[in-house]
Structure formats: structure tokens, C-alpha cells
Steps between C-alpha positions, in 0.01 A plus 500: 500500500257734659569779227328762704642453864810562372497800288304604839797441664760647238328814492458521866855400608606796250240762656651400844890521349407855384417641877892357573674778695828450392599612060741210522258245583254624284757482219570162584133408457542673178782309347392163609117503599257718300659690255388901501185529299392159461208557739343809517508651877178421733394229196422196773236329257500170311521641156862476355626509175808302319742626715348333824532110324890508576467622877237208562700241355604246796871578490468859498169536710781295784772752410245785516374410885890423580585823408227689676547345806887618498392839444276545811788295695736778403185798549455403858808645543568736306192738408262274569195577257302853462140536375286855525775638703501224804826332542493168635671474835470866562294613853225756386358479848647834612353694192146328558590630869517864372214486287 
């Protein structure tokens, strides 16, 4: 197991699930991906403590991914994701226009 790659991974699918758009999805991600305060917000290193050994095991690490990938299926159409006030999908041409 490459211990590292896949906290990497953990820790970055979660940053990612926490620009979701949508409260339902994000609770969703909640109650089956990365529970609330397991990782601390922004934290994309390699260090991880006791808590990180169960979402790296193989079944769970495959579970994890699964559910990820559902909840940006159901984001691209409802919400999409958000991050420093951009909204994915949204046209910010006019406003640059403006400018």
C-alpha cells in the first residue's frame, strides 16, 4: 500500500467535497465519506494521524472513491461546486466585460 498517495487522496477528495454547491450533497459526503472534523479544512499534506488508517484500508479507500464520484455526478447538476466565490458552470464573461 502506498500509505501516502492515499491519505493524499482522502484529504484531497474531502477538500474538493467541501466546495460542493448543494447542503444535501455535502451532507451526503458527510454521512458516508469523511466524517466532519476528521480532516482539518485546507490540510492536503501526508501527515495523518489514527483516524486516517481506517479511510486507507482497501475496502473503505474503494467505498471512499465510489462515493466521491457519486457526489460530483449528482453536483454537475445540481450546484455544481463553489470555491472563492466562482461557481462552476456560471459565465463571468459579462462582468470581466464591465470591468
Amino acid at each position: 500500500m502506498k500509505r501516502e498517495e492515499r491519505i493524499k487522496m482522502v484529504k484531497a477528495m474531502e477538500y474538493i467535497a467541501r466546495q460542493l454547491n448543494d447542503e444535501e450533497i455535502l451532507e451526503s459526503w458527510l454521512a458516508a465519506g469523511v466524517a466532519d472534523g476528521d480532516i482539518e479544512y485546507g490540510d492536503l499534506s501526508a501527515e495523518a494521524g489514527e483516524d486516517m488508517d481506517w479511510y486507507i484500508e482497501d475496502q473503505h479507500f474503494s467505498d471512499l472513491m465510489e462515493t466521491f464520484i457519486d457526489c460530483i455526478k449528482l453536483a454537475k447538476n445540481h450546484g455544481g461546486l463553489c470555491c472563492d466565490f466562482v461557481v462552476s458552470g456560471v459565465d463571468y464573461s459579462a462582468e470581466d466585460e464591465k470591468a
